[in-house]
C-alpha positions in Angstrom: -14.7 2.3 1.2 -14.4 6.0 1.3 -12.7 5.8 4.8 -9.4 4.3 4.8 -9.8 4.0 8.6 -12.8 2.2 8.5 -11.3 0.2 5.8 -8.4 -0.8 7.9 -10.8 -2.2 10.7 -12.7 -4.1 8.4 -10.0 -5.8 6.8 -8.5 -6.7 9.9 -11.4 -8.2 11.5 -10.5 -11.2 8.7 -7.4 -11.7 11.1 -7.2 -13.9 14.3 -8.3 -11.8 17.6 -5.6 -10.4 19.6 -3.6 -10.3 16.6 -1.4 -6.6 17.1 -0.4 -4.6 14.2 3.2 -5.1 15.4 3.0 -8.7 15.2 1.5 -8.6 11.4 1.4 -5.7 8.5 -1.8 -5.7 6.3 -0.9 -3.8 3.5 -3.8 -3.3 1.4 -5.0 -0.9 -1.6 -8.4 -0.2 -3.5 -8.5 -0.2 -7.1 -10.6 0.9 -9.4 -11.5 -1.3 -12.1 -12.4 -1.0 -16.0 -16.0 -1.6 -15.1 -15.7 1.0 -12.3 -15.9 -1.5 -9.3 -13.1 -1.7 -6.8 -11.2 -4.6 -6.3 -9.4 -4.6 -2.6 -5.7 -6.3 -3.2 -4.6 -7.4 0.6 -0.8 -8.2 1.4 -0.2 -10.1 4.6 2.2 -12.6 6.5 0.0 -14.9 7.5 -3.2 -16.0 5.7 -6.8 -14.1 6.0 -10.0 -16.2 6.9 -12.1 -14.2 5.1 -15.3 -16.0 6.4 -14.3 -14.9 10.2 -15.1 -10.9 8.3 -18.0 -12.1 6.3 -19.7 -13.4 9.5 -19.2 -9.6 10.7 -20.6 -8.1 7.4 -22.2 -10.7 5.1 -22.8 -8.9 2.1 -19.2 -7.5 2.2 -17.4 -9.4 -0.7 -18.7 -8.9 -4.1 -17.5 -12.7 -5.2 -15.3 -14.8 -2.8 -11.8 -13.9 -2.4 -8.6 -15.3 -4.2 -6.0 -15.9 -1.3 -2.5 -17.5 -2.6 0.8 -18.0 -1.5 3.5 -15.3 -2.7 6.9 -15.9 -2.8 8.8 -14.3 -5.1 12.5 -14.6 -5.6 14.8 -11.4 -6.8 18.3 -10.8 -8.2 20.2 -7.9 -8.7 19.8 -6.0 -11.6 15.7 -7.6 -12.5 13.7 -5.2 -13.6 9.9 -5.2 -12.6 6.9 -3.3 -13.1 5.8 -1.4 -10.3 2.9 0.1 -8.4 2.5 2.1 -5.7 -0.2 4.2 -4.4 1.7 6.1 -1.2 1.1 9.0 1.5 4.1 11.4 -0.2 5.1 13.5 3.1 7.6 14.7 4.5 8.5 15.4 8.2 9.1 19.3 8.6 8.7 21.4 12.7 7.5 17.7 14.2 4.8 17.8 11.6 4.2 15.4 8.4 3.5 17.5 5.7 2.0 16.8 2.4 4.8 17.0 -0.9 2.4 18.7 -3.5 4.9 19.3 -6.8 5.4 17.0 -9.0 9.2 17.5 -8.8 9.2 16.4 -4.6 7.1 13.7 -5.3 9.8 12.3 -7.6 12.2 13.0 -5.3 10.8 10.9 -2.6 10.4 8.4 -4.9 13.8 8.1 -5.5 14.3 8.4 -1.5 12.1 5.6 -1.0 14.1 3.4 -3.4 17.5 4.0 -2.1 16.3 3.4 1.6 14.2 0.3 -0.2 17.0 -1.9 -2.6 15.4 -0.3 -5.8 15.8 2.8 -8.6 13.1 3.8 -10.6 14.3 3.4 -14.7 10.2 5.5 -15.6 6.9 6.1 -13.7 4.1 7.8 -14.6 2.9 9.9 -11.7 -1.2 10.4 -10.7 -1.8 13.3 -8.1 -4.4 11.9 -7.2 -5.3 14.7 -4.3 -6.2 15.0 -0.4 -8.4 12.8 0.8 -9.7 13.7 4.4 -11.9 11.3 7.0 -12.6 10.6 10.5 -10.2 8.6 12.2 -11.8 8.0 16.0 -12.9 11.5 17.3 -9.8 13.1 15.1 -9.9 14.5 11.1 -7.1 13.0 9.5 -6.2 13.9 5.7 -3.3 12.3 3.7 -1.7 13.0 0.1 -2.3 10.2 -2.2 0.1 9.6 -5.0 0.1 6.6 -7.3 2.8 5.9 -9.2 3.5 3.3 -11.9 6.4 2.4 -13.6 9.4 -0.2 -13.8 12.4 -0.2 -11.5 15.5 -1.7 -11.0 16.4 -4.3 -8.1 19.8 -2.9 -6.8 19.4 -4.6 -3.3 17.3 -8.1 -2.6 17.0 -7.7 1.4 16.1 -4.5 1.5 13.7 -4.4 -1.5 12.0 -8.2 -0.4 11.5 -6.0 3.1 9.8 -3.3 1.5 7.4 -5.9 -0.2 6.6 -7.4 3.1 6.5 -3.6 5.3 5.1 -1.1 2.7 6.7 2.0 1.8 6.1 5.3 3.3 3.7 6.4 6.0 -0.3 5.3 6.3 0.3 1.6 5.2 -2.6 0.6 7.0 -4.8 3.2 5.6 -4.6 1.6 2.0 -1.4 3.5 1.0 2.2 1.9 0.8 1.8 -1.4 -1.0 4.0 -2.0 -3.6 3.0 -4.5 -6.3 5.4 -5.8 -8.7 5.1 -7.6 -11.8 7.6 -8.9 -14.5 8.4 -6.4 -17.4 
């Protein structure tokens, strides 16, 4: 749980063999519960056999997993709650560098949204810091920002690919799903 990379192999090992990230996204993100225990939410095209990853690691899943059908239909002008735990970076000299202020973190929310079918009408922004692991034989570290709020659907196409793709860079490291609900 404390390395998103490790994470990401474990989750996919619930996922046909041979399946290729660019034949299917996993988005997934790790939430921290009332009672302090994480609950793993997992976003994916095609369905997760998630006996095939307790076979691998039996004692992995706290109770068995929920897996349902999502799809959601959207119109112009709905407003939805949101939430989205992201990598805010930008891309500055060839290098991805972390946004750190409050103000640029807004900003590439906004960003996001235009590029995504959406605007943001509030959020309540968590910095919630650096986190650095091992990825391989290479240190990684991302900039973890949740944000949760309600925003407007300006575009369906664009916003029902964001749903399906993530938003943002690191979706497979945990970061980059947006969840929606009705407000």
């Amino acid at each position: 749980v404390a390395n998103p990379w490790e994470m990401h192999r474990t989750l996919w090992s619930a996922f046909p063999d041979g399946l290729k990230e660019s034949d299917e996204r996993i988005l997934w993100r790790l939430d921290t519960q009332r009672d302090g225990h994480g609950e793993v939410l997992v976003h994916s095209l095609g369905a997760p056999d998630w006996l095939k990853l307790l076979a691998k690691f039996p004692d992995y899943l706290r109770e068995p997993a929920d897996t349902k059908p999502y799809a959601p239909a959207f119109a112009v002008s709905q407003l939805l709650r949101f939430r989205l735990r992201a990598n805010v970076s930008v891309k500055r000299d060839g290098k991805r560098r972390a946004v750190t202020d409050a103000e640029g973190q807004m900003k590439w929310l906004a960003r996001m949204g235009e590029r995504n079918g959406f605007t943001v009408q509030s959020v309540d922004l968590v910095d919630e810091g650096t986190r650095s692991f091992r990825k391989g034989e290479h240190q990684a570290q991302l900039s973890v920002v949740r944000f949760d709020g309600e925003l407007v659907v300006q575009d369906v196409a664009p916003f029902e690919r964001a749903l399906r793709e993530g938003i943002g860079h690191s979706k497979g490291l945990g970061l980059g799903l947006l969840s929606i609900a009705p407000s």
